[in-house]
C-alpha positions as CSV (number, residue, x, y, z in Angstrom):
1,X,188.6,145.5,79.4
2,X,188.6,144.2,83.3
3,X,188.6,141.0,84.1
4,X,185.4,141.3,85.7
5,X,184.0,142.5,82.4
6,X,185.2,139.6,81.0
7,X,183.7,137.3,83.3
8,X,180.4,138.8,82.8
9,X,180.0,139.0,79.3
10,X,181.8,135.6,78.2
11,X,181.6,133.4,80.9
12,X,178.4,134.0,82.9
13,X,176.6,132.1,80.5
14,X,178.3,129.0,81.6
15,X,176.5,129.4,85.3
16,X,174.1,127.2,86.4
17,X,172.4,129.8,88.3
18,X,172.3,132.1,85.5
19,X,171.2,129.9,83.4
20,X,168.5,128.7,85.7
21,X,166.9,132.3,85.8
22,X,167.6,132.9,81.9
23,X,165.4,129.3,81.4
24,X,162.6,130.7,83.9
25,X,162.6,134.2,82.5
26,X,161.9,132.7,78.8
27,X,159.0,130.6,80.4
28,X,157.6,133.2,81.9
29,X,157.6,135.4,78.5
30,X,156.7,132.5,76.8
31,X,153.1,132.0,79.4
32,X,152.8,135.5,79.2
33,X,152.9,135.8,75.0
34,X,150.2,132.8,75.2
35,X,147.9,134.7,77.9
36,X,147.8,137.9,75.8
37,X,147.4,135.8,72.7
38,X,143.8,134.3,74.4
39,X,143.2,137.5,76.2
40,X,143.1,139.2,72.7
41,X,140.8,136.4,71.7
42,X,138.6,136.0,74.5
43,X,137.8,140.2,74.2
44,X,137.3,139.9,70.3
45,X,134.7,137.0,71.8
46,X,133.0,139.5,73.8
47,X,132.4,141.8,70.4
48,X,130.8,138.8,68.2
49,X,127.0,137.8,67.9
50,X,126.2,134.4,69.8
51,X,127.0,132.3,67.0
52,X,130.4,134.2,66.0
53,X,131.5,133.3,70.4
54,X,130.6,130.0,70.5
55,X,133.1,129.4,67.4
56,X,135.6,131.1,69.0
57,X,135.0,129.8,72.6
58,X,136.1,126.3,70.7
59,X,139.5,128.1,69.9
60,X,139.9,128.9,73.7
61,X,139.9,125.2,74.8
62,X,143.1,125.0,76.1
63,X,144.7,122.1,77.4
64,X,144.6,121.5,81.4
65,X,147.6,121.2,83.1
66,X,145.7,118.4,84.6
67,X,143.0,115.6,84.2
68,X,140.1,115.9,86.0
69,X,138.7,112.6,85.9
70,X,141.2,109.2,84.8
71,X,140.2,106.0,83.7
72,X,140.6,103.8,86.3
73,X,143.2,100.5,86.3
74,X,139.9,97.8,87.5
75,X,139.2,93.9,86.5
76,X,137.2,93.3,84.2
77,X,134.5,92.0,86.0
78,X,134.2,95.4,87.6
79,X,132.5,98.4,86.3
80,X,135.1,100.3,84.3
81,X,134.7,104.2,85.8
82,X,136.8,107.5,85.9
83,X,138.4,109.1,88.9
84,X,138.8,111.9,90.1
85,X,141.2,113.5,92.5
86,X,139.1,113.0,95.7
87,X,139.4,109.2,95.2
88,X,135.7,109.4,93.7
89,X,134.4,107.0,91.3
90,X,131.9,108.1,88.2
91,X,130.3,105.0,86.2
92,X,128.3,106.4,83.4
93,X,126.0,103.7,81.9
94,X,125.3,105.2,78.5
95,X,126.9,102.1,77.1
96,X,126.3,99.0,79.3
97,X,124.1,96.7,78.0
98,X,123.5,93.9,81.0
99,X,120.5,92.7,82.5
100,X,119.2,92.9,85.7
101,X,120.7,89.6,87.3
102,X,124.0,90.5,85.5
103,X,123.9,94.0,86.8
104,X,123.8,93.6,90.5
105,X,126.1,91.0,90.3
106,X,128.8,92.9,88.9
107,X,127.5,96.1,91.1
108,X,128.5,93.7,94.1
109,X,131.9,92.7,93.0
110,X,132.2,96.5,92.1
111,X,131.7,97.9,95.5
112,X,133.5,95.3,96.9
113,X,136.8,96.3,94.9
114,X,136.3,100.2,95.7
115,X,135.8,99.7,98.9
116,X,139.0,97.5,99.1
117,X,140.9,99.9,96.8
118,X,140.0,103.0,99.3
119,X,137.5,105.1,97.0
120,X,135.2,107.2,98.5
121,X,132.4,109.0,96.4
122,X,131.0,106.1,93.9
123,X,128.4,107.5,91.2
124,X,126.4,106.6,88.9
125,X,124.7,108.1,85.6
126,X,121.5,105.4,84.7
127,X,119.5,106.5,81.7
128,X,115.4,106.4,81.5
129,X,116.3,102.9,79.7
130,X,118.1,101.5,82.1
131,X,115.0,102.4,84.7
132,X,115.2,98.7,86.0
133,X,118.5,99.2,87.7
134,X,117.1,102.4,89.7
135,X,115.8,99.8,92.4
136,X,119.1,97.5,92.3
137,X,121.0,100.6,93.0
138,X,118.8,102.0,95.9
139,X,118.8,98.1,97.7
140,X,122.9,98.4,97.6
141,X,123.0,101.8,99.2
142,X,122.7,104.1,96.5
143,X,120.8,107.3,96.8
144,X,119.4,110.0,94.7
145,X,121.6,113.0,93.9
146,X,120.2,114.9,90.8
147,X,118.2,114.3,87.9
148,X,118.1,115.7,84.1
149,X,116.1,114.8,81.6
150,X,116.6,111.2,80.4
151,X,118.9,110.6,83.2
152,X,119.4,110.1,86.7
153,X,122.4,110.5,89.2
154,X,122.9,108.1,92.1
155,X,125.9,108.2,95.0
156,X,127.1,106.2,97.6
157,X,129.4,107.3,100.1
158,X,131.6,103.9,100.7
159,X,134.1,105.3,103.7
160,X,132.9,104.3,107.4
161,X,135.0,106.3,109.4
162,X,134.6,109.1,107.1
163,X,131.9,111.3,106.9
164,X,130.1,112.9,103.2
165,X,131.0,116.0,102.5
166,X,129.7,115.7,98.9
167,X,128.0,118.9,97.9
168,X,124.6,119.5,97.0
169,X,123.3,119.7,93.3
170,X,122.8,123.5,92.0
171,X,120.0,124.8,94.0
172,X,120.0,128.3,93.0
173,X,118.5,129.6,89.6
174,X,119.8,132.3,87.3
175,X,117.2,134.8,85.5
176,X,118.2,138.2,84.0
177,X,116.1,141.4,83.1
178,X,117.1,143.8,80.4
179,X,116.7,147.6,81.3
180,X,116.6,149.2,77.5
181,X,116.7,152.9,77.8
182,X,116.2,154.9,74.3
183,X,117.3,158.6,73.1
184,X,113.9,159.6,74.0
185,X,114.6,158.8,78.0
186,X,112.0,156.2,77.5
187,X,112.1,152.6,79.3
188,X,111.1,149.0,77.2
189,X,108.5,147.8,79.6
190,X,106.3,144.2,79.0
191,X,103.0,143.2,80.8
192,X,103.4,139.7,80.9
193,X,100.8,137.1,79.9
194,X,100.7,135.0,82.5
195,X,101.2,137.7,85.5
196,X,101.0,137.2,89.2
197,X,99.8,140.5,89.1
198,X,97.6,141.2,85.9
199,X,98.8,144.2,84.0
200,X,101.9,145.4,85.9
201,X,104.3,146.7,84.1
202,X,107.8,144.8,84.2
203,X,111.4,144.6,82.2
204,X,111.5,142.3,79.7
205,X,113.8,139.1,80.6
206,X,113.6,135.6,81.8
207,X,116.1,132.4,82.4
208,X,119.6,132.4,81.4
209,X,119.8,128.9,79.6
210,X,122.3,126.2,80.4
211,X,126.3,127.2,79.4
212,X,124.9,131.1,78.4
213,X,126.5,133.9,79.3
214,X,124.5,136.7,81.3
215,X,124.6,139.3,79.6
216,X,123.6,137.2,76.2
217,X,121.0,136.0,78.0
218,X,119.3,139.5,78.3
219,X,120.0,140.4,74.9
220,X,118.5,137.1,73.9
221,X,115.6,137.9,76.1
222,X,114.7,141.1,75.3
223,X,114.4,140.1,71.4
224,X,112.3,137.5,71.6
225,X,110.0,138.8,73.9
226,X,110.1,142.7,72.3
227,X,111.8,142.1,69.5
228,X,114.2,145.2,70.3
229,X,117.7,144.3,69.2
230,X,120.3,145.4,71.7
231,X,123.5,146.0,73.1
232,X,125.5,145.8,76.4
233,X,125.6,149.1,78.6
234,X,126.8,148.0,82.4
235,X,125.1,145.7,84.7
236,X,122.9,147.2,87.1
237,X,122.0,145.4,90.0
238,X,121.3,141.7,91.8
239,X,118.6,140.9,93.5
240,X,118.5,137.0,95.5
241,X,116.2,135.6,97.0
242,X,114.6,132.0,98.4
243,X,111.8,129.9,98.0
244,X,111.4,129.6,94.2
245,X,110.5,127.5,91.8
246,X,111.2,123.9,92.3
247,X,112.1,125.2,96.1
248,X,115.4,126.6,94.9
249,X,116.9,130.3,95.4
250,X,116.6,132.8,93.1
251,X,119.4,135.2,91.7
252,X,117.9,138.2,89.2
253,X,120.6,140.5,87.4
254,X,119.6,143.5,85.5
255,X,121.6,143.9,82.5
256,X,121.6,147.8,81.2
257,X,121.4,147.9,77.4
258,X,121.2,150.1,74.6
259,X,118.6,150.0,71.8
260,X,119.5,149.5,68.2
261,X,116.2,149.5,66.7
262,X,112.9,151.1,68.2
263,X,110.1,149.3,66.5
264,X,108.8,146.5,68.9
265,X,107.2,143.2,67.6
266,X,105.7,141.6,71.1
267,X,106.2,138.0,71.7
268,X,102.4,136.9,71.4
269,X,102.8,133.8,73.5
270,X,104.8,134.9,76.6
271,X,103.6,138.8,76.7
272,X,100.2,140.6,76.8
273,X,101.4,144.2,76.4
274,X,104.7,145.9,75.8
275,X,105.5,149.9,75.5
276,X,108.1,152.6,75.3
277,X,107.7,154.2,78.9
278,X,108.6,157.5,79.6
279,X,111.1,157.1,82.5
280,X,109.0,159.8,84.9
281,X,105.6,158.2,84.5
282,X,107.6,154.5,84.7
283,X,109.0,155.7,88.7
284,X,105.5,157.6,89.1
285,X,102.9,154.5,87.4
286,X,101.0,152.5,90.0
287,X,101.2,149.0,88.1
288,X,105.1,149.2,88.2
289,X,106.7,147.5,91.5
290,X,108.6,149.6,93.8
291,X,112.0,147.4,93.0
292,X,111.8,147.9,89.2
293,X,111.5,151.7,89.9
294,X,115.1,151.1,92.1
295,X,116.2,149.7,89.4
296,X,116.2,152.3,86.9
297,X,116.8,155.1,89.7
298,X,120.0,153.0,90.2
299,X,121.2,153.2,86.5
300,X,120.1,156.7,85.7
301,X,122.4,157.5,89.2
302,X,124.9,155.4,87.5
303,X,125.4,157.6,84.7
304,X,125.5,160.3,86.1
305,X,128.7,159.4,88.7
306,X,130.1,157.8,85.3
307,X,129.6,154.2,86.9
308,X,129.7,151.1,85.0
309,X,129.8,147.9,86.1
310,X,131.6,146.3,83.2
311,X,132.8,142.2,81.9
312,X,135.7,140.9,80.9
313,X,136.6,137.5,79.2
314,X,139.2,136.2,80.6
315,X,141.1,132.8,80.9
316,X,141.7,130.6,84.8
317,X,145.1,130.1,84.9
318,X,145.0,127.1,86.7
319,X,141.8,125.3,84.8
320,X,142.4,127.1,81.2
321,X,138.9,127.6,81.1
322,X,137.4,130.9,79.7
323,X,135.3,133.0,82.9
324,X,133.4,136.2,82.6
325,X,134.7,138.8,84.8
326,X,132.1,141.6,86.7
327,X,133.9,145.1,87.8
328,X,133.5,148.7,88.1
329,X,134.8,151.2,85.9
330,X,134.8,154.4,86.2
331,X,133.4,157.0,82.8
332,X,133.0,160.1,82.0
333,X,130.0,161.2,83.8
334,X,127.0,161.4,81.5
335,X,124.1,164.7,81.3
336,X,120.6,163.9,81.3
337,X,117.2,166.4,80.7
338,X,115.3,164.1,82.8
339,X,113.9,165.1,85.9
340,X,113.9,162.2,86.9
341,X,118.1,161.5,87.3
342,X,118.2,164.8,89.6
């Protein structure tokens, strides 16, 4: 055997820089076994009922490679808050039991220690029982920046030679509309209760609820307003808009799904009427808005190029935190009778 053989197989293991890219290499295999591992969770997620996901969305907590917020090192006399990593300050006051006097006194010697320690952003969460300290925070400079129920959020930018660059709260709302097509070529339609135009015909849907996926929110939908239990198909198209409720922007997604079951039971509170439509008298019927005829002319054209536009649960590499992503795949181009898909 040649020296050089001899050097490679006994003695390159002694190299720093071999050993340097052997170290890195079993990192790398080691991230990638864990990414596959939560990948092969995350899709199994994808395939369970609501309840089944959130159990499993538990599993896919992962820890950050970071802290968002840290407790901050501040006298006692000061409010003890959490910052983050734009020097911003959060004081939630779920816990502080003062009154008013010894609130703004404290607020004082608060602002005046941020403000000396170079924080920027200060905010703070007051509850509806701490409604007395609204006022004390407004008088110091506070203003309003959001409000749930029971609580409200208050800011104050503290840098003078600095301008805000805080962003707005969420101004744009989220509803979703299920497009259920049966065997039959017949569309799930609903005449709502409370229409703007009495007895149009419309897909069943609504508002996607706080920390709900999409597409579970039209499956969600459609049941209780129909009754019709349902699976994912493809996503079929967006629709945004401005000047909603509440002055905010609107953002409608129609959700393609597939019927399990065909026997209706209508949602007596929310909807007056709701039918199996035949898709050539849905694009043809007066009461039935031009864009809710686009949208099914868009899905049946869908099919029939083999377009879907598909999810997939995947994991941020940076944050660890479990996103849905939207893309389009390409199928086996489907057949219909209907005259309509020609």
């Amino acid at each position: 055997m040649s020296s050089t053989a001899l050097l490679c197989r006994r003695h390159c293991f002694k190299f720093r820089v071999f050993n340097s890219w052997r170290t890195r290499l079993q990192r790398q295999e080691q991230h990638h076994q864990q990414q596959l591992s939560v990948r092969a969770t995350a899709t199994a997620a994808t395939q369970l009922p609501r309840g089944g996901r959130k159990q499993v969305s538990a599993q896919l907590q992962i820890v950050r490679p970071y802290k968002a917020f840290e407790p901050m090192d501040a006298p006692k006399e000061v409010f003890q808050g959490k910052t983050d990593r734009f020097k911003g300050v959060t004081v939630d006051c779920k816990d502080e039991c003062l009154t008013n006097a010894q609130f703004q006194e404290k607020l004082q010697k608060s602002v005046d220690f941020w403000s000396t320690n170079g924080n920027r952003a200060i905010w703070f969460y007051v509850y509806k029982n701490q409604a007395e300290w609204v006022p004390i925070l407004a008088e110091a400079g506070f203003d309003f920046h959001h409000a749930r129920t029971g609580v409200v959020a208050m800011y104050r930018w503290l840098p003078k030679d600095e301008s805000s660059n805080l962003p707005n709260y969420a101004h744009t709302l989220l509803g979703v509309g299920g497009l259920v097509i049966n065997d039959n070529d017949e569309v799930l339609v609903v005449s709502d209760r409370y229409a703007m135009i009495p007895n149009s015909w419309k897909l069943p849907g609504g508002y996607v609820e706080p920390r709900e996926n999409l597409i579970d929110a039209a499956i969600r939908e459609v049941c209780e307003e129909t009754g019709i239990q349902t699976t994912f198909k493809s996503v079929v198209c967006l629709r945004h808009s401005h000047g909603g409720n509440f002055g905010c922007s609107d953002i409608y997604m129609v959700v393609g799904l597939k019927p399990l079951n065909l026997d209706f039971k209508r949602c007596e509170r929310e909807i007056a009427r709701l039918q199996w439509m035949p898709i050539q008298e849905y694009l043809e019927h007066p009461q039935v808005h031009e864009t809710n005829r686009h949208f099914v002319r868009t899905y049946l054209d869908y099919q029939r190029r083999g377009l879907v536009l598909t999810c997939r649960c995947e994991v941020h590499q940076v944050l660890k935190k479990e996103y849905n992503l939207y893309f389009v795949d390409q199928h086996t181009p489907q057949s219909t009778s209907n005259e309509a898909t020609k």
